[in-house]
N, C-alpha and C positions, 0 to 999 in steps of 0.2 A: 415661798417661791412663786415665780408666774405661770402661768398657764401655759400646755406646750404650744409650738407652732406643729399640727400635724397636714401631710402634706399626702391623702387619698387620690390614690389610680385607680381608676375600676371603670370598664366602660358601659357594665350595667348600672343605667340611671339610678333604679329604686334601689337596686345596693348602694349606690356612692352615696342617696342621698340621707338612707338611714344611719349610715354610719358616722355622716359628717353629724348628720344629729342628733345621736347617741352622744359625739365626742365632744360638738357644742354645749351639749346639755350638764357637761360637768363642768364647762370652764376654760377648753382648749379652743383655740384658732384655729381655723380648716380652711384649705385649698385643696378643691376637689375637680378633677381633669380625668376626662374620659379614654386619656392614654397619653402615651410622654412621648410627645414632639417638643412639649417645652419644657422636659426635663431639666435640661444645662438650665434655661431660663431660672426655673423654678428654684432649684438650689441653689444660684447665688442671690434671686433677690429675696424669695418667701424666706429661705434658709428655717428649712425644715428641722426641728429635733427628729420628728420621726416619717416615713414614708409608710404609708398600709398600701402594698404594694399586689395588685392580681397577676397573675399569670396567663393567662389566655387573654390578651390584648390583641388592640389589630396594633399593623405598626413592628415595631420591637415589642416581644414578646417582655412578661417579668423578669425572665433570666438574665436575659440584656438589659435591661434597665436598670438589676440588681447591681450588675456589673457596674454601670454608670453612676450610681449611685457612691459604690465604695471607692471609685478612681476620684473624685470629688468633692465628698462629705465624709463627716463622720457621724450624721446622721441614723438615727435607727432604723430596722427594718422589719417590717411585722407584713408575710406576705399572706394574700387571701386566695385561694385558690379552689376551683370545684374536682382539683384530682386528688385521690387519695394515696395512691402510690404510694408505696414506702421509698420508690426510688424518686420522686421528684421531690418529696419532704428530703432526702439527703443531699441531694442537688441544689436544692436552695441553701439548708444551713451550709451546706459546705463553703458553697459561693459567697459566704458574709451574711444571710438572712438571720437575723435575731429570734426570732418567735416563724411559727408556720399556721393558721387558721385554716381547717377545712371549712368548704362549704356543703351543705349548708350550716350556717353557725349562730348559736345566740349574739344578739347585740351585746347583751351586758358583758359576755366574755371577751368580745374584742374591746369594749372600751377597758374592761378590766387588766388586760395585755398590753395596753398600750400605757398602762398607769403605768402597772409594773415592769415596763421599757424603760420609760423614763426615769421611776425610781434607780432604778438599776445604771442609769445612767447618771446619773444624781440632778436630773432635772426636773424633776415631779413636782408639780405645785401643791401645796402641805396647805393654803389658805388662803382665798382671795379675800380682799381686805376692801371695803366701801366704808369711808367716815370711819363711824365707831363699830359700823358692823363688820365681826369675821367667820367667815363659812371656813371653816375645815372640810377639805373637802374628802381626804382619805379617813376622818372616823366621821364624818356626816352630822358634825355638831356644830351649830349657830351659837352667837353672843354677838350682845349688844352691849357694849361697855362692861358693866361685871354682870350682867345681868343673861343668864341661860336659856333661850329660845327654844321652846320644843315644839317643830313639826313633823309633818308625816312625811313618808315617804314621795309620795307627788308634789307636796308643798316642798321639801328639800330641793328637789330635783325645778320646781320652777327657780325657785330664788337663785340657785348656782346656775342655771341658763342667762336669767337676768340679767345675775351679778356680771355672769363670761362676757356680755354685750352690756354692759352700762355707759351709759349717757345714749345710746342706741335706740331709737323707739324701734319694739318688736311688732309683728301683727299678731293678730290669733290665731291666727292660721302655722303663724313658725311657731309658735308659742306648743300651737296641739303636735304639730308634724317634730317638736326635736322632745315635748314630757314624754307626747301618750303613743309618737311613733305613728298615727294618723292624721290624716288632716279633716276627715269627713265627718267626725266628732262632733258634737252639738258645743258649739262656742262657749254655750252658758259653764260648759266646766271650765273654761277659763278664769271667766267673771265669777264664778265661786272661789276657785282657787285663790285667784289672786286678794280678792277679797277679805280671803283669811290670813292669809301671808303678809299684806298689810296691817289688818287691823293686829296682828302678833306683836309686828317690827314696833308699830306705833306705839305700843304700850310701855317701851322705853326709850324712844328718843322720837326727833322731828322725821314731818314725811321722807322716806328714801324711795318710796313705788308708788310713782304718779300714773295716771291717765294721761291719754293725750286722744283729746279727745275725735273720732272717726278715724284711728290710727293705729292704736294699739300703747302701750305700755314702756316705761322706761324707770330701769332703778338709777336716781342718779341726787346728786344734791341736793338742795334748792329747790325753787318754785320757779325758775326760767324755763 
């Protein structure tokens, strides 16, 4: 299946921004708004699978917007919040939230939450598909026609960023800010990384992860 459409509210930047690149980083589509004025907007054109929705907004607060959410979509909802109350975790599920995240919170467990959102909604993507190459991307296993790709952990995590934006040229800078979650990174782990991730792919079929040169990088067909 395809990658979700997730649709992040948060009006702190460096959260919206880590999370959308957390979520990019495995495959998913993000639209990220620093609070919902263009909610109604958003759910009919984005048409979100799932909403990561905060709670202390300016504007309409999460609760109202949670509201908005369930009068209009069937959409998921996985809210983020820095309160821990027992009574506003009941407040939400009650109100239709699917999942609840305090803050502060690991990345890997909200994109992990949002997997298993979608699984549960039976929209998870099991595999993005390039040519002959297929990333699985919930047991994290590569192939190249019959042929078994073994990378690491950072290499996995580039190549399903790639794959989530192909035909896309990335820079290094989105490249380090959605693997390594900084941007101020020495670049050169880019140009290692990718490096080896190509010279893998390569050893069973034609280039898929070109250069472009003063620009950054693109997994994609061909030589155009």
């Amino acid at each position: 299946m395809q990658p979700g459409r997730i649709l992040v509210i948060e009006d702190a930047e460096a959260i919206r921004a880590a999370v959308a690149s957390g979520l990019t980083a495995v495959g998913h589509e993000v639209l990220g708004r620093a609070d919902g004025a263009r909610l109604e907007q958003d759910l009919a054109r984005f048409r979100p699978d799932v909403v990561v929705l905060d709670v202390m907004l300016p504007g309409r607060d999460g609760f109202a917007l949670l509201e908005a959410v369930r009068a209009r979509s069937a959409s998921g909802v996985l809210m983020l919040t820095a309160r821990d109350g027992v009574e506003d975790r009941v407040r939400g599920l009650r109100a239709g939230s699917d999942d609840y995240v305090v803050k502060p919170f690991d990345l890997a467990e909200v994109v992990a939450r949002v997997d298993a959102l979608l699984r549960r909604m039976g929209r998870a993507r099991a595999r993005i598909t390039v040519a002959d190459l297929v990333i699985d991307v919930d047991s994290g296993s590569v192939r190249r026609g019959d042929a078994d790709i073994s990378l690491t952990a950072t290499e996995f995590k580039l190549l399903t960023y790639l794959a989530g934006h192909r035909d896309r040229v990335v820079t290094k800078t989105q490249i380090l800010t959605a693997v390594w979650g900084y941007d101020n990174y020495d670049p050169n782990l880019v140009e290692v990384n990718v490096s080896a991730v190509r010279r893998k792919l390569e050893e069973h079929g034609e280039r898929l992860l070109h250069t472009v040169r003063g620009l950054g990088y693109t997994l994609r067909v061909g030589d155009r």
